[in-house]
KENU-965081 format. One record per residue (C-alpha): residue number from 0; x, y, z. Coordinates in Angstrom, 2 decimals, m for minus. Layout:
<sites>
<seq->NUM; xx->X; yy->Y; zz->Z>
...
</sites>
This chain:
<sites>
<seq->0; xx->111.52; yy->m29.89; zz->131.75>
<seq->1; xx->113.01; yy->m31.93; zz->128.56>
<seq->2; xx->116.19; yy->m31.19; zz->126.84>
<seq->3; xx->116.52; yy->m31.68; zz->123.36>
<seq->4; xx->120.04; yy->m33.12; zz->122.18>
<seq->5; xx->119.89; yy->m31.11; zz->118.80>
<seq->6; xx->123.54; yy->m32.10; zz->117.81>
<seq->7; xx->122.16; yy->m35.71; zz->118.66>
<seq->8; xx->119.54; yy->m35.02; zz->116.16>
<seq->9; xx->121.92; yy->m33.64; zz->113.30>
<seq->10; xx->123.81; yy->m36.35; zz->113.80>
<seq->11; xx->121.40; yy->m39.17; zz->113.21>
<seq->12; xx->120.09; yy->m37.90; zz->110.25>
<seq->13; xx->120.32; yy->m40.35; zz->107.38>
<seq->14; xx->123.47; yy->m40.34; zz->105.27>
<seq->15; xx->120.93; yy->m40.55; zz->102.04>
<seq->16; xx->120.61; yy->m36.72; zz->102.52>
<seq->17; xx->122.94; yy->m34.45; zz->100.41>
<seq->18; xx->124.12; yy->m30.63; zz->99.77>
<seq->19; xx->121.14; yy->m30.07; zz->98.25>
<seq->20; xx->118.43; yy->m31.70; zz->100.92>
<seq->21; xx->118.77; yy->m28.32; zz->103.06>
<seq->22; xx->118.00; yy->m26.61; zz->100.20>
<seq->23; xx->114.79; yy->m28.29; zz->98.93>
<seq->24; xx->113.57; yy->m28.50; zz->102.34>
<seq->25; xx->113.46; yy->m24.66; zz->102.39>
<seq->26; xx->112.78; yy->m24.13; zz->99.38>
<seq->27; xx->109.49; yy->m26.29; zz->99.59>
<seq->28; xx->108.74; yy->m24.35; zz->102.99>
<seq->29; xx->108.44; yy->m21.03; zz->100.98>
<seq->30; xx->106.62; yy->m22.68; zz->98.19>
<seq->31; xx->103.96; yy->m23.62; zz->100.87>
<seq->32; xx->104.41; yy->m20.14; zz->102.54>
<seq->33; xx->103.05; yy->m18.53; zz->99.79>
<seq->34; xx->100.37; yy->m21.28; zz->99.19>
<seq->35; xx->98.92; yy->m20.31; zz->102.38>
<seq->36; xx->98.53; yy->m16.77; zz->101.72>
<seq->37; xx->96.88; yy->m17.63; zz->98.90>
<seq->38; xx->99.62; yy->m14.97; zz->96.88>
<seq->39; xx->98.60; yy->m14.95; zz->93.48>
<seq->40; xx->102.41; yy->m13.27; zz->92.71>
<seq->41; xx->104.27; yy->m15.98; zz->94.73>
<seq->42; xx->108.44; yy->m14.91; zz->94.10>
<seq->43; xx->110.98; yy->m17.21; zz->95.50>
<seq->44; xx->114.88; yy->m15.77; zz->95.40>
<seq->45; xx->117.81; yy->m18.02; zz->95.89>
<seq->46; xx->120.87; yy->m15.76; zz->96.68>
<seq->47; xx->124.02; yy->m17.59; zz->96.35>
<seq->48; xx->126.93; yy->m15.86; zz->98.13>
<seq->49; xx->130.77; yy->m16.62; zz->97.58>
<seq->50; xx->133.76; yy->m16.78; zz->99.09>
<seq->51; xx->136.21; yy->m13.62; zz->97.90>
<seq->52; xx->138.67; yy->m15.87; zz->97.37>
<seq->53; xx->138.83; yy->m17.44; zz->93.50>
<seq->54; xx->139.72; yy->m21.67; zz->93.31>
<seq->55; xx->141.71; yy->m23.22; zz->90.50>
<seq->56; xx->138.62; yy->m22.27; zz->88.18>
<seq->57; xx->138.72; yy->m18.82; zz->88.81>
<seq->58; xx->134.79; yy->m19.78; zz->90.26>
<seq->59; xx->134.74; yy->m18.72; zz->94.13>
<seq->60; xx->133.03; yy->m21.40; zz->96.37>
<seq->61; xx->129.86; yy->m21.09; zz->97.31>
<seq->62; xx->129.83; yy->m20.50; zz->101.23>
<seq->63; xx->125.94; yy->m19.54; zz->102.38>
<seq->64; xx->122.37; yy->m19.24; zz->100.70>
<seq->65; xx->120.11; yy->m17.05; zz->101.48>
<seq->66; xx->116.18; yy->m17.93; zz->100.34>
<seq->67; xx->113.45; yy->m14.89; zz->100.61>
<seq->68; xx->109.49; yy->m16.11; zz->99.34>
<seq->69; xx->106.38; yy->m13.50; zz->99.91>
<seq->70; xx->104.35; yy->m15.87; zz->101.55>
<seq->71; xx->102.37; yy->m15.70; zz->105.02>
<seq->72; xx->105.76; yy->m15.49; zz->106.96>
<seq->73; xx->106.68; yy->m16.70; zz->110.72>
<seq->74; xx->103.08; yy->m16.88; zz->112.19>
<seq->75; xx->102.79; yy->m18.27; zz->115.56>
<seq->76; xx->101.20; yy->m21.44; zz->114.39>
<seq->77; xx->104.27; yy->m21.87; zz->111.59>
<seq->78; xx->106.78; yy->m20.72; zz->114.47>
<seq->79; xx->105.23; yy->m23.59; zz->117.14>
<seq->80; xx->106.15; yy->m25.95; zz->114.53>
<seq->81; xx->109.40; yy->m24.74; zz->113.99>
<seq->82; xx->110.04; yy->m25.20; zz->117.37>
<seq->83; xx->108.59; yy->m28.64; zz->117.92>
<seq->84; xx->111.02; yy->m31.81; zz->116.94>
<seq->85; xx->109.00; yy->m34.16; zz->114.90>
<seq->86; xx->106.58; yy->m31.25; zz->114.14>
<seq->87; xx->103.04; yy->m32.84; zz->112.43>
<seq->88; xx->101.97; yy->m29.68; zz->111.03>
<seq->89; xx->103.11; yy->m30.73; zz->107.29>
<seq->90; xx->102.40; yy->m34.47; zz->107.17>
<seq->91; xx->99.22; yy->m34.63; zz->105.04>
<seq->92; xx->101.87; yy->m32.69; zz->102.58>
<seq->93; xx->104.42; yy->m35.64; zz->102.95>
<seq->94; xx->106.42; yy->m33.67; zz->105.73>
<seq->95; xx->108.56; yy->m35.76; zz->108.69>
<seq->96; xx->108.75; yy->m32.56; zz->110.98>
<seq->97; xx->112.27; yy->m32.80; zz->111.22>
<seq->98; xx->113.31; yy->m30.97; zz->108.13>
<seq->99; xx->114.85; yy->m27.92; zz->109.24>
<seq->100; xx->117.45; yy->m30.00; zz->111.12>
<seq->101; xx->119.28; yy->m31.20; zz->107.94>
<seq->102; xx->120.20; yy->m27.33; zz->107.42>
<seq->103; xx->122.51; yy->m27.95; zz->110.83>
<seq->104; xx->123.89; yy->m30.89; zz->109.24>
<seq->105; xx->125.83; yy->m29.28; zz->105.96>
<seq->106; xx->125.89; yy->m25.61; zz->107.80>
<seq->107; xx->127.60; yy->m24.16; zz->110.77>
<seq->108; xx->124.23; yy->m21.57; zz->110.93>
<seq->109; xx->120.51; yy->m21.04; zz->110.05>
<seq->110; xx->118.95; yy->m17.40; zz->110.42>
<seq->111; xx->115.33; yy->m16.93; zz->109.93>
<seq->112; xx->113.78; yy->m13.51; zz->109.54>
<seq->113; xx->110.49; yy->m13.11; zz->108.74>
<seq->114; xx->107.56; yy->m10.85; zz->108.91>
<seq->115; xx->104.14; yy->m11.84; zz->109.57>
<seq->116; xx->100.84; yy->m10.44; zz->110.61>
<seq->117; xx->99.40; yy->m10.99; zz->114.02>
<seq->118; xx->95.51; yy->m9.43; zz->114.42>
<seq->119; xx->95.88; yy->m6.73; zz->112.31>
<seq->120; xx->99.47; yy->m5.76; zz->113.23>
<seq->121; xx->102.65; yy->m6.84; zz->111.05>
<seq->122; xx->105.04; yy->m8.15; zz->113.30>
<seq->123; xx->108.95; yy->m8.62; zz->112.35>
<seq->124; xx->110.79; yy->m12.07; zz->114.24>
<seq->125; xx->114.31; yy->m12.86; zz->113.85>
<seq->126; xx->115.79; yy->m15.55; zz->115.20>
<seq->127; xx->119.09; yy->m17.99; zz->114.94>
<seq->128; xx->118.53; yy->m22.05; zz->114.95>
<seq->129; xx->119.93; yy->m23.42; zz->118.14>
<seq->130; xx->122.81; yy->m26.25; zz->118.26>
<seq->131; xx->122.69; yy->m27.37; zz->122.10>
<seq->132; xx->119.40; yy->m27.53; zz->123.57>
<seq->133; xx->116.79; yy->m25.18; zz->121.98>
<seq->134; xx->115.63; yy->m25.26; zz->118.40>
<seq->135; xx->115.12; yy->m21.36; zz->118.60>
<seq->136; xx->117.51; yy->m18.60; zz->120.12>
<seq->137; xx->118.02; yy->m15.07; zz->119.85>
<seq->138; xx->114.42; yy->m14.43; zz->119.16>
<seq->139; xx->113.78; yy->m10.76; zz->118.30>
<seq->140; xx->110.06; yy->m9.38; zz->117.90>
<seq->141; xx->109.01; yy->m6.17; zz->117.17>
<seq->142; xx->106.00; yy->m4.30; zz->115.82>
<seq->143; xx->106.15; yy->m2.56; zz->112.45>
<seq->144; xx->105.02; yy->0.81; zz->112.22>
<seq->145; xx->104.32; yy->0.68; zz->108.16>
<seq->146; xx->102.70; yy->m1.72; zz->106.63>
<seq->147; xx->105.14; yy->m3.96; zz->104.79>
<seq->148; xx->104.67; yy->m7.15; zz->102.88>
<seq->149; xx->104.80; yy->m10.36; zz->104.32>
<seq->150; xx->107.58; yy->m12.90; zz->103.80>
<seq->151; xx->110.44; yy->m14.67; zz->104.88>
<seq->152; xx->114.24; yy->m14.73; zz->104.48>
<seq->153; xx->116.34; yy->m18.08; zz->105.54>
<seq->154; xx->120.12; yy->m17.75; zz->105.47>
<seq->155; xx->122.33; yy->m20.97; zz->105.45>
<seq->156; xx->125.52; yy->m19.79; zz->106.55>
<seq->157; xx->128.98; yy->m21.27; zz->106.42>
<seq->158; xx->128.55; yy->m24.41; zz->104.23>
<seq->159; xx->130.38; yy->m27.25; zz->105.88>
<seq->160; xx->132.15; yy->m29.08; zz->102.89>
<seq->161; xx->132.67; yy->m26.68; zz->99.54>
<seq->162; xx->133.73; yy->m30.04; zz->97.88>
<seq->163; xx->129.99; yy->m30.96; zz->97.88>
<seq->164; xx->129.43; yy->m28.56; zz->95.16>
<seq->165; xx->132.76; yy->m28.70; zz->93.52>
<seq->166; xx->130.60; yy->m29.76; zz->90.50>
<seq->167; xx->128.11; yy->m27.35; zz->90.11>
<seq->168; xx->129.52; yy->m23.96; zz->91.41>
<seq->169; xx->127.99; yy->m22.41; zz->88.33>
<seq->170; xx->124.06; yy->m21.20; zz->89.16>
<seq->171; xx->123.13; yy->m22.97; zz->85.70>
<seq->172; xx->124.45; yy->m26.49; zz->87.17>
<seq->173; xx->122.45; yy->m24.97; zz->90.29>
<seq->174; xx->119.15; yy->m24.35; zz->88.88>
<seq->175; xx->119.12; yy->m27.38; zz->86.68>
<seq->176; xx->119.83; yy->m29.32; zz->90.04>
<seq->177; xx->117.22; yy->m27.61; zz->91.87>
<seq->178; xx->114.13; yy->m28.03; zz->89.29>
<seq->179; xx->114.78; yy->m32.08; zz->88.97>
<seq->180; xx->114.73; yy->m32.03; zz->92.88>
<seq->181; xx->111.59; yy->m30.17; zz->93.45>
<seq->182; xx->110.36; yy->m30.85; zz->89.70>
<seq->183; xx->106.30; yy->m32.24; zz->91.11>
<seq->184; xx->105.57; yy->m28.75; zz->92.09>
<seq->185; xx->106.15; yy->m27.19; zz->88.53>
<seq->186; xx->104.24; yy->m29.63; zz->86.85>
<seq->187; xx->101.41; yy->m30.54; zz->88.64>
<seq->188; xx->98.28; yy->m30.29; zz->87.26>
<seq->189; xx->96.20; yy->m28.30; zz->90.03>
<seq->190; xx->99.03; yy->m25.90; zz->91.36>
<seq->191; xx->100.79; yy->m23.00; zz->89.93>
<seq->192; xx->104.28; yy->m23.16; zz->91.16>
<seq->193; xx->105.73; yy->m19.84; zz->91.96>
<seq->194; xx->108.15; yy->m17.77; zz->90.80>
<seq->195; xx->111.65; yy->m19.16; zz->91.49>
<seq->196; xx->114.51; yy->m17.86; zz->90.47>
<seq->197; xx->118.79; yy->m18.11; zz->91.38>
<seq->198; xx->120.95; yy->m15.27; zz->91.25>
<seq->199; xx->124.53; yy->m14.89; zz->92.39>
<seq->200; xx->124.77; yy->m11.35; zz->92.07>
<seq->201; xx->126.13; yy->m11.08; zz->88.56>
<seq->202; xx->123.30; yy->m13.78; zz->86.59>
<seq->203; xx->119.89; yy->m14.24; zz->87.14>
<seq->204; xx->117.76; yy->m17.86; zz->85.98>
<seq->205; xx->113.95; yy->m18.27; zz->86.60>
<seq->206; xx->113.84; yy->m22.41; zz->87.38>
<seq->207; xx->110.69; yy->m22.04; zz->86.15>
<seq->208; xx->111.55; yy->m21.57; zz->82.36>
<seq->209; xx->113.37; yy->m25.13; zz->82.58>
<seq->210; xx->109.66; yy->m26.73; zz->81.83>
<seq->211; xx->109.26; yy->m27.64; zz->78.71>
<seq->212; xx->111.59; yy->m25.42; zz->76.92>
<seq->213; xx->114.21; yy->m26.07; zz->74.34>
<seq->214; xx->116.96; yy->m27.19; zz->76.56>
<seq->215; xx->115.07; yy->m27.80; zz->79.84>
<seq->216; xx->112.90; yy->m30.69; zz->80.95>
<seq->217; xx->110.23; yy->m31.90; zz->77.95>
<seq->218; xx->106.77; yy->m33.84; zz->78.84>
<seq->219; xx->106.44; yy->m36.95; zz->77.01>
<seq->220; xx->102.93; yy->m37.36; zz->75.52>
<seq->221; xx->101.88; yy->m41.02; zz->76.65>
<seq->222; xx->98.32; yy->m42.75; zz->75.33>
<seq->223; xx->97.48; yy->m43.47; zz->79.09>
<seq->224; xx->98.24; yy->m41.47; zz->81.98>
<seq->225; xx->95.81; yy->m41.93; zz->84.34>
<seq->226; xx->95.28; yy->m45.29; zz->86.68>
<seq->227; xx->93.67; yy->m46.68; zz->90.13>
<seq->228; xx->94.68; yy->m49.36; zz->92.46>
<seq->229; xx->92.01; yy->m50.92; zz->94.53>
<seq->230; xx->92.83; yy->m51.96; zz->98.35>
<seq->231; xx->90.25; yy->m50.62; zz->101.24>
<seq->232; xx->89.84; yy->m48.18; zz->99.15>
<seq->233; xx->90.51; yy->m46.96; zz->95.59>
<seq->234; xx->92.68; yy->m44.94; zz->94.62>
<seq->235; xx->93.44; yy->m42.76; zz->91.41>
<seq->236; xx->96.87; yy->m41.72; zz->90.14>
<seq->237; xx->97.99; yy->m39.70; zz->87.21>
<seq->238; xx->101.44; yy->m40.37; zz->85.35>
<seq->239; xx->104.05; yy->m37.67; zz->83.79>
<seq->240; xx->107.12; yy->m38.47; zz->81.97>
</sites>
């Protein structure tokens, strides 16, 4: 039987990562959630939650996130990758498998709940992220009686450093943050990004209203935007500024 050294993992994870890496990583899960299902209403929430004690700005430090999508939720084919380290499932999409580790490395805890369904049954899992030796523990499945939607809520819990987002406490420093870091998926030309949005309980901002509005991020028209490089094979690429 193998043991996996998860705090051995964490730890090895390149320094180039930052606050904000967790959050992409499941951020771009959900995204590709709802892909799967094929949900023509895709909704991604980002629920920042904060400390009840006010800092020198009279802004509370953030201390967890919790992320909820409506896409296909914890299958047993997304769950098997979940629990493998170095997981291929994702690679044609750019993934290293290893993702979900980097949420251990700038928080003390990851809960996943999700529901999913399983051969005509919805199925609820819930589940913690292990720190020792197993990726999953406390795993929790039960059979719904009703028929619910699909989905999945991730909660990063207990952020590590607060100084890391000293600068951008406010969710409009957040969401600007957020849409640069995950900004292909908005503006590609074959995909229709989902609904995202960041609330901390008092605002609300849709990330998605950042494209090409009067304050947010403009396309530059350019006379040639298409090209191809030719090695084995050739290949075509299209260019956005």
């Amino acid at each position: 039987m193998s043991v996996l050294n998860i705090k051995g993992v964490v730890k090895n994870i390149s320094d180039k990562t930052t606050i904000y890496t967790p959050l992409v990583e499941v951020i771009v899960n959900a995204i590709q959630a709802i892909k799967s299902k094929q949900e023509q209403n895709g909704e991604i929430v980002i629920t920042v939650k904060r400390s009840r004690q006010s800092s020198l700005d009279d802004i509370a430090n953030i201390e967890n996130f919790e992320i909820t999508d409506n896409g296909i939720g914890f299958t047993a084919d997304n769950k098997l990758s979940f629990d493998t380290l170095y997981s291929d499932k994702k690679i044609l999409e750019g993934g290293k498998g290893f993702g979900r580790f980097i949420c251990l490395k700038y928080f003390e805890n990851v809960y996943v709940e999700s529901i999913y369904e399983e051969k005509n049954v919805f199925k609820k899992i819930s589940f913690t992220m292990g720190k020792s030796n197993a990726i999953i523990e406390n795993e929790k499945i039960e059979d719904l009686l009703d028929i619910p939607k699909t989905g999945s809520t991730i909660k990063l819990l207990g952020i590590k450093n607060p100084k890391l987002l000293e600068g951008a406490k406010k969710i409009e420093l957040l969401a600007k943050n957020l849409v640069e870091k995950i900004l292909p998926y908005f503006i590609s030309r074959d995909f229709t990004c989902p609904k995202i949005s960041i609330t901390d309980g008092q605002d609300i901002i849709v990330l998605n209203n950042y494209i090409n509005s009067f304050n947010g991020i403009k396309e530059i028209d350019i006379k040639k935007n298409d090209f191809s490089l030719e090695d084995e094979l050739e290949t075509f690429f299209s260019v956005k500024v």
